[in-house]
C-alpha positions as CSV (number, residue, x, y, z in Angstrom):
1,X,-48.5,55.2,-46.2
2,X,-51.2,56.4,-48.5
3,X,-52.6,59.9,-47.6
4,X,-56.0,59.0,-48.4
5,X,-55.7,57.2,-45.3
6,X,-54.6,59.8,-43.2
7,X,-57.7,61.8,-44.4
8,X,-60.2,59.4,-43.5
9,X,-58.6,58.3,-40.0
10,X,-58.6,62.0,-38.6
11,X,-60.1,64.3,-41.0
12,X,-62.6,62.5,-42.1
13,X,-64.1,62.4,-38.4
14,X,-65.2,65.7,-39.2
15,X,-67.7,64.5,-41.8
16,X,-69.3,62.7,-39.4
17,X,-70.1,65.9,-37.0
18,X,-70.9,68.4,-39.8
19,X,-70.0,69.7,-43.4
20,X,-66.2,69.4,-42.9
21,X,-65.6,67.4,-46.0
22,X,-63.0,69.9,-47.0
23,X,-60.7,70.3,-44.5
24,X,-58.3,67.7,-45.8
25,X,-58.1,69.7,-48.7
26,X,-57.1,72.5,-46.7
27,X,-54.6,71.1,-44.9
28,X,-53.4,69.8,-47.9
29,X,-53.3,73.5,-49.5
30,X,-51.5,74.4,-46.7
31,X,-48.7,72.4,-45.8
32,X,-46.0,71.5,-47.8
33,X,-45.8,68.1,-48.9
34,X,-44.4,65.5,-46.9
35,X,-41.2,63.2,-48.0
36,X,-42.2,59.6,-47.9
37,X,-41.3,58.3,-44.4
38,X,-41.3,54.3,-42.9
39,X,-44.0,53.8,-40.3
40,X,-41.6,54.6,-37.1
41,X,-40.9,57.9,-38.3
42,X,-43.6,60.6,-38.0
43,X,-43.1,64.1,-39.1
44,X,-41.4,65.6,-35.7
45,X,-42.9,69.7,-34.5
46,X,-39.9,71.8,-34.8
47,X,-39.0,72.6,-31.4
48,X,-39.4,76.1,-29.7
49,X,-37.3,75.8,-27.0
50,X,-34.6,78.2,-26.9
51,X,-30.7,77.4,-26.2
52,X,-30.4,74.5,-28.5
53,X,-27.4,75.1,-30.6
54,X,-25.9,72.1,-33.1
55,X,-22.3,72.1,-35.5
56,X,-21.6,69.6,-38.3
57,X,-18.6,68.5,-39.4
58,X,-18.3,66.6,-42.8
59,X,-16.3,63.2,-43.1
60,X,-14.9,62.9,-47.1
61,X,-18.3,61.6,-49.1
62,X,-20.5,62.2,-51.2
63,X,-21.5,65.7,-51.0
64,X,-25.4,64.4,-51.0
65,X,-25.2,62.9,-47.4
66,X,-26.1,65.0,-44.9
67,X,-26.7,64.5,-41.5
68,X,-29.7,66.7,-40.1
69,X,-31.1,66.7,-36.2
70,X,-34.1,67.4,-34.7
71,X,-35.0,67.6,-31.1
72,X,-38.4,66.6,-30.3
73,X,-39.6,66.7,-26.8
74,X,-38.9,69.4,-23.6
75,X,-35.9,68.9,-22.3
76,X,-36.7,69.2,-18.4
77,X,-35.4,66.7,-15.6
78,X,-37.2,63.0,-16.1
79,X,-39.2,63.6,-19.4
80,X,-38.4,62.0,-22.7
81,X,-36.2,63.6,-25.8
82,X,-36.7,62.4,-29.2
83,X,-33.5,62.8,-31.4
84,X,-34.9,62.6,-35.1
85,X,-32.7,62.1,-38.0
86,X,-35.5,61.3,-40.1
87,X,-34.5,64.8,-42.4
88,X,-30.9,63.5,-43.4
89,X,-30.4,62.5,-46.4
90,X,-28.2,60.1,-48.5
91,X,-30.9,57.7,-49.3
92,X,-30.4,53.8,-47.7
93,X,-28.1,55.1,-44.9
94,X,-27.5,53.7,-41.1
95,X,-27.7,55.6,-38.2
96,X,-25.6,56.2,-35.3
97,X,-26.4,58.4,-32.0
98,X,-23.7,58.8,-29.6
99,X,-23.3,60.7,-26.3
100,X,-20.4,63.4,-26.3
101,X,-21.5,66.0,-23.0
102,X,-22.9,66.5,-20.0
103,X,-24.6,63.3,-17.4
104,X,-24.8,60.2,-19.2
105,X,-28.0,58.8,-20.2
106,X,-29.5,55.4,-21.8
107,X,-29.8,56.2,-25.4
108,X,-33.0,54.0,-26.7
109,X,-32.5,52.4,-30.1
110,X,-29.3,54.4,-31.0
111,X,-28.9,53.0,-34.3
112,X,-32.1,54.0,-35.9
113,X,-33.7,57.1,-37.6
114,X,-34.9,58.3,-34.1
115,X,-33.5,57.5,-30.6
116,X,-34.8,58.6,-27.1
117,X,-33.5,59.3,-23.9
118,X,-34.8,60.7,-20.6
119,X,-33.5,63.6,-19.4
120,X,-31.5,63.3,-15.8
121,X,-32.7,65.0,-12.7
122,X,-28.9,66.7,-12.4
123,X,-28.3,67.6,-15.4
124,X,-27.6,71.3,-17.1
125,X,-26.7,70.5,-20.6
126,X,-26.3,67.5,-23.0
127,X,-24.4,67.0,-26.1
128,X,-24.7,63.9,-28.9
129,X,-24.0,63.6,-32.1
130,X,-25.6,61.8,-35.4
131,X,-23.6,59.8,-37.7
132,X,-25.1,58.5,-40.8
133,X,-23.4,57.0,-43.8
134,X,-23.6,54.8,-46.6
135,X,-21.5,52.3,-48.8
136,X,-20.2,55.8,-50.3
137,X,-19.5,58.4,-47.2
138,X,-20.5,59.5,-43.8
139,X,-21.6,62.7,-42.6
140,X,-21.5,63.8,-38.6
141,X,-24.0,66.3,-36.9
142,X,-23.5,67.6,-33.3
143,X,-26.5,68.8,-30.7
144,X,-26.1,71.0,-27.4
145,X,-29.7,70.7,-25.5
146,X,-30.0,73.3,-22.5
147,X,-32.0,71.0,-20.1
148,X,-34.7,73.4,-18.3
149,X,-35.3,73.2,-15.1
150,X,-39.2,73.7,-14.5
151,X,-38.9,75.1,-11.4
152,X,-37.0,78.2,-12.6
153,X,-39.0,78.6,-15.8
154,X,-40.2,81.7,-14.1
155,X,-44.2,80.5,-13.8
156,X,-45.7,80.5,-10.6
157,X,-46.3,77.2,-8.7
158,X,-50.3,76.7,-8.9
159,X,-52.4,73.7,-9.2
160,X,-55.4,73.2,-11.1
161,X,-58.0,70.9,-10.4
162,X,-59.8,71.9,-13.9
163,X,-63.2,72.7,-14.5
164,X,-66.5,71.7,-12.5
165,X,-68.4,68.6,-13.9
166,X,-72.2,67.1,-14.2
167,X,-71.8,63.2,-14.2
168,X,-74.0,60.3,-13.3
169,X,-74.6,57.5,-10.6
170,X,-72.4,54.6,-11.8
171,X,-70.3,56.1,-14.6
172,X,-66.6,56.4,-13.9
173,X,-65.3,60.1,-13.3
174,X,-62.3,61.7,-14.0
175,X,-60.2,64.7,-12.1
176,X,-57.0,65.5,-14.2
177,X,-54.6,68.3,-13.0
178,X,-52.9,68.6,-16.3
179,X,-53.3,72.6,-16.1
180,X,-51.1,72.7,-13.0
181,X,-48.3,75.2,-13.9
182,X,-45.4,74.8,-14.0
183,X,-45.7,71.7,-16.5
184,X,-42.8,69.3,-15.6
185,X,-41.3,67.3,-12.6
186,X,-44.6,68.0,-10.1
187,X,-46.0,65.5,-7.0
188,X,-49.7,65.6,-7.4
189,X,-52.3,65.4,-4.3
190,X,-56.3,64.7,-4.3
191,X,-58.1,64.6,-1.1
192,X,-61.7,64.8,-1.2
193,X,-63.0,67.9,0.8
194,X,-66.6,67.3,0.4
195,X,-69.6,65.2,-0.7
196,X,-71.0,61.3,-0.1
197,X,-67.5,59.4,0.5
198,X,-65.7,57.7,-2.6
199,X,-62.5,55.8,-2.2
200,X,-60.3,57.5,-5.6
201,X,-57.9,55.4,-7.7
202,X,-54.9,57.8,-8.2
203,X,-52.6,57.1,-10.9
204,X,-49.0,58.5,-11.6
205,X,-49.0,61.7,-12.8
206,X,-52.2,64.4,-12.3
207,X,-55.1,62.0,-13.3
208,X,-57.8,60.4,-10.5
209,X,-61.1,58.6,-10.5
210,X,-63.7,57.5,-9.2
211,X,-67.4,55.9,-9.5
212,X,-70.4,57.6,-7.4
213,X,-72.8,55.8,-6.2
214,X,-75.4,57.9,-4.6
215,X,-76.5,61.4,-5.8
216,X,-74.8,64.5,-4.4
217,X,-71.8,66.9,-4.8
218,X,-68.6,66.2,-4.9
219,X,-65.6,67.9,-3.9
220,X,-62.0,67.5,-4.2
221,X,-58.8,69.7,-3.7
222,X,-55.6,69.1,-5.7
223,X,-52.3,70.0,-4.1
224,X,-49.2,69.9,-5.9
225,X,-45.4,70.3,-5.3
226,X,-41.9,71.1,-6.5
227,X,-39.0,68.3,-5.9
228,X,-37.5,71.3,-3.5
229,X,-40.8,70.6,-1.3
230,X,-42.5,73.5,-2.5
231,X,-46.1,73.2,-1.9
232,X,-49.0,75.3,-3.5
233,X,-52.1,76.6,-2.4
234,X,-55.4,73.8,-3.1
235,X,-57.4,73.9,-6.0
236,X,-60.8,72.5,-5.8
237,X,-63.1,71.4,-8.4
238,X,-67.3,70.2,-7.8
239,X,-68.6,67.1,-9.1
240,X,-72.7,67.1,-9.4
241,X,-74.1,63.8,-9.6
242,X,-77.6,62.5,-9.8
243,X,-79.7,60.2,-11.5
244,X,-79.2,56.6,-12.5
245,X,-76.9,55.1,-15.7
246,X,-79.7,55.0,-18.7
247,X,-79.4,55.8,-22.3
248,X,-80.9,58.9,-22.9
249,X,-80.6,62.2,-24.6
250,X,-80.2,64.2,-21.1
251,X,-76.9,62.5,-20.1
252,X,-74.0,64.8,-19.5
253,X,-71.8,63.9,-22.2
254,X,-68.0,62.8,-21.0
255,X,-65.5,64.5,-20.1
256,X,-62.7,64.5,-23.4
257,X,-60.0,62.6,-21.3
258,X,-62.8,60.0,-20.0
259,X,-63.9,59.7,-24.1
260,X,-60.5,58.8,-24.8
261,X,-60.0,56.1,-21.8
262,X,-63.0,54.2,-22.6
263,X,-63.0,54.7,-26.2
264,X,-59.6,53.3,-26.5
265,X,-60.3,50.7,-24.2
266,X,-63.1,49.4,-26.5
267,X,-60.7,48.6,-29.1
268,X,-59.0,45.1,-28.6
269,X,-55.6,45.6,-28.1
270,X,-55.6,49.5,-28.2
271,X,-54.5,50.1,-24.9
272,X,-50.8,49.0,-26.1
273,X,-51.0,51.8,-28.1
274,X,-51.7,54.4,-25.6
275,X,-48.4,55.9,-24.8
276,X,-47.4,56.8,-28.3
277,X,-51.0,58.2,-29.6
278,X,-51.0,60.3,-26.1
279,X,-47.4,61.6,-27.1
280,X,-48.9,62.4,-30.4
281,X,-51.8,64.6,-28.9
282,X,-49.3,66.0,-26.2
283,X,-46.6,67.0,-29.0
284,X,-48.8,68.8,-31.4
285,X,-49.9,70.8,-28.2
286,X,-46.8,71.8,-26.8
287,X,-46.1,73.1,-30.6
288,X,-49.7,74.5,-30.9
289,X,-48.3,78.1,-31.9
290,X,-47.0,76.7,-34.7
291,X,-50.0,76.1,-36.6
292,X,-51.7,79.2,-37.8
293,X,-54.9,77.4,-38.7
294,X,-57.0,74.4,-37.2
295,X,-56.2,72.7,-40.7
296,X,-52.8,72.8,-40.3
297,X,-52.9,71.3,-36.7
298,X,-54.8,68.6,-37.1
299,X,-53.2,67.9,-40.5
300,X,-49.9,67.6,-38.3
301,X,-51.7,65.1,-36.2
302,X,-52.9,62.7,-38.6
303,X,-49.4,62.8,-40.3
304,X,-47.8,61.6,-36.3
305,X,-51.1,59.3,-35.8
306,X,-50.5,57.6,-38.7
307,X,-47.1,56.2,-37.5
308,X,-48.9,54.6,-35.1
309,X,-52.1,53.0,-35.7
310,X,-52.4,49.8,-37.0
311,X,-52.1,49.2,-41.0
312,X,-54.9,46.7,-41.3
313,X,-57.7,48.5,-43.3
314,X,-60.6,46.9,-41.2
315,X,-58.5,47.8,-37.9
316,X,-58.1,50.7,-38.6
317,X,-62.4,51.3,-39.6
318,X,-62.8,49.9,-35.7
319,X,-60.3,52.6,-34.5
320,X,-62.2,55.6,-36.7
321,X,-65.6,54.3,-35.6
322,X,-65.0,53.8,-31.8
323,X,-62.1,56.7,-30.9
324,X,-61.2,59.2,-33.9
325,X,-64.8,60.3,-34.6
326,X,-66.2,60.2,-31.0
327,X,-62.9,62.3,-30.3
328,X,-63.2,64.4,-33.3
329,X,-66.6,65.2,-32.2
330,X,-66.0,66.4,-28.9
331,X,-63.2,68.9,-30.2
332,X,-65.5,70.6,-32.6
333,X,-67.9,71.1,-29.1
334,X,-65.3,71.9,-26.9
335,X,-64.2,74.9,-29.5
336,X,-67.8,76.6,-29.4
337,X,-67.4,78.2,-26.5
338,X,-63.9,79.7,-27.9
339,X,-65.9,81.5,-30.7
340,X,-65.3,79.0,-33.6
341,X,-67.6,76.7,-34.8
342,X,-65.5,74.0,-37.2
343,X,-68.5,72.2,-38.6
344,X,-68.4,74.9,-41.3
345,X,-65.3,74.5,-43.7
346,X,-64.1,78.3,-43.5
347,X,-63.6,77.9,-39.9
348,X,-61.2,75.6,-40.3
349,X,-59.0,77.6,-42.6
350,X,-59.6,80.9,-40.5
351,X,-56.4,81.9,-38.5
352,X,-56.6,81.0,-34.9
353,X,-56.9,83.7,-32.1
354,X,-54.5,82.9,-28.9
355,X,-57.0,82.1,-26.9
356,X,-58.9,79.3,-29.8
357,X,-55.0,78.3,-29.4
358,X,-54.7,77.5,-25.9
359,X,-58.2,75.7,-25.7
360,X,-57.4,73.6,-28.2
361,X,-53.5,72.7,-26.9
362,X,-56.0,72.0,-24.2
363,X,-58.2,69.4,-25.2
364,X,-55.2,67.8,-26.9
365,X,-53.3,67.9,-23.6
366,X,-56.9,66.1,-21.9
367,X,-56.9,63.7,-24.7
368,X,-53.5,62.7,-24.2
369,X,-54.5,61.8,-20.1
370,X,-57.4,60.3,-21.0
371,X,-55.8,57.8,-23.7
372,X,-52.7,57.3,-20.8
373,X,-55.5,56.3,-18.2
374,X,-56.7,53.7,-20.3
375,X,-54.4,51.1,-19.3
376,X,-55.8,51.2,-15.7
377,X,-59.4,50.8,-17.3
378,X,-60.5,46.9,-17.1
């Protein structure tokens, strides 16, 4: 896949918003060069979760194959793990993934460079191991993942309804919980405490919407609770709504999860796509501290994005025009109030603070709900 590519998709959004011509350049300077990888193998986040431990043991070959592992995901009770073997060498090898510890699980596509499973509700620990050869020799890899339990993480049970919002009569609104802590295996509750009656659509996970019809305030409380029946205290969050739909310069913009929804479900098809780019946005978030620079995190996410969106040069001009830009956009607004303004090239080499961090693991993590929600939209 050609690099230019990659620039214009993600990257070169920026040019559109200000004078950010350079940041692929700088992401460029400073990552290290990527080896050449098929479409169905994106460039995996090392993973920072402790307690993962792996031995390899060598079957007679060719000294040059080598089995390597990643582990891509968080390994708590029904979320997905991505095994990624997509660093071994040996050049035109097959893959094998097998199960070797802990409660058995349904390996997905365990003869290819990367297989997926989702982790059980009972289990502690889980063991596989990679195989790989060639016409020459074989090499063998073995992985221990400590599954977490999110309910012993040691955060505090609290929902979060997220921030307040302006919105208009007629256009869809969007409450998203995605900040509840702890992030994991949580039952989500909105109940609307307040404001001219509106019947919400609720979909799995900590999204809900809605479309006002009359003027007024707004007000709903978000609940949420462990699978032990812990419940927390309500979070509530104020919806202001007036006026009528029109094109005009005084709109309140959307919402960064309600961009995605509707932007992705302008493109024809797009929708299909939405649970791989929103695991693309989610995964460079949950390995935000990482990246020392805002060139270096979205340089990681055009590298994953580019595994997924179609190859088809006109396509892919639709999917810059009517998601990346409009997206791209909206991130360079939603970092202003974090003291960073990335329409000027310097910014986006600068080293990020830890708070510029977390806001923007946070408009990735909105992103990602937004682009999920899509499939509802019709």
């Amino acid at each position: 896949m050609s690099r230019t590519w990659i620039t214009r998709l993600w990257l070169g959004c920026l040019v559109t918003v200000g004078s950010l011509s350079n940041l692929g350049g700088l992401a460029r300077a400073q990552t290290k060069p990527a080896v050449e990888r098929s479409p169905d193998q994106p460039t995996p986040i090392a993973s920072t979760r402790p307690d993962r431990s792996s031995t390899s043991t060598t079957i007679p070959g060719p000294s040059l194959i080598q089995a390597v592992i990643k582990v891509d995901g968080t390994p708590s009770p029904g979320l997905q793990v991505t095994l990624d073997a997509s660093a071994s060498t040996g050049g035109r090898v097959w893959y094998r993934w097998l199960q070797t510890q802990g409660t058995p699980v349904e390996i997905e596509d365990s003869s290819r460079v990367q297989a997926h499973f989702t982790v059980p509700a009972e289990a502690s620990s889980l063991g596989f191991v990679l195989v790989v050869g060639n016409a020459t020799g074989v090499d063998a890899k073995s992985v221990t993942i400590e599954v977490e339990d999110p309910e012993s993480t040691g955060k505090v049970l609290r929902a979060d309804a997220g921030d307040d919002q302006a919105a208009r009569v007629g256009r869809r609104v969007t409450l998203n919980g995605v900040r509840s802590e702890p992030r994991g295996k949580l039952r989500y509750r909105w109940v609307q405490s307040g404001g001219p009656k509106v019947v919400l659509k609720v979909n799995d996970g900590p999204t809900a919407w809605f479309v006002p019809m009359v003027s007024g305030t707004y007000e709903f409380a978000l609940i949420v609770a462990t699978s032990t029946g812990e419940i927390s205290q309500p979070s509530t969050v104020a919806i202001s709504v007036g006026g009528t739909v029109r094109a005009s310069s005084d709109a309140a913009p959307m919402a960064i999860d309600e961009l995605a929804r509707v932007s992705l479900a302008s493109i024809e098809g797009g929708q299909k796509y939405a649970d791989d780019l929103s695991k693309t946005f989610d995964t460079v978030a949950d390995g935000i501290d990482r990246f020392k620079t805002f060139a270096e995190a979205i340089a990681e996410t055009t590298r994953r994005l580019d595994a997924v969106v179609p190859r088809d040069k006109e396509r892919r001009a639709v999917w810059i025009e009517r998601l990346f830009t409009p997206l791209m956009a909206r991130v360079v607004t939603g970092m202003k109030p974090e003291g960073i303004d990335l329409t000027q090239p310097e910014a986006q080499a600068k080293p990020l603070t830890p708070d510029q961090k977390t806001r923007l693991a946070e408009q990735f993590r909105y992103t990602a709900a937004g682009l999920r929600a899509s499939k509802t939209l019709r």
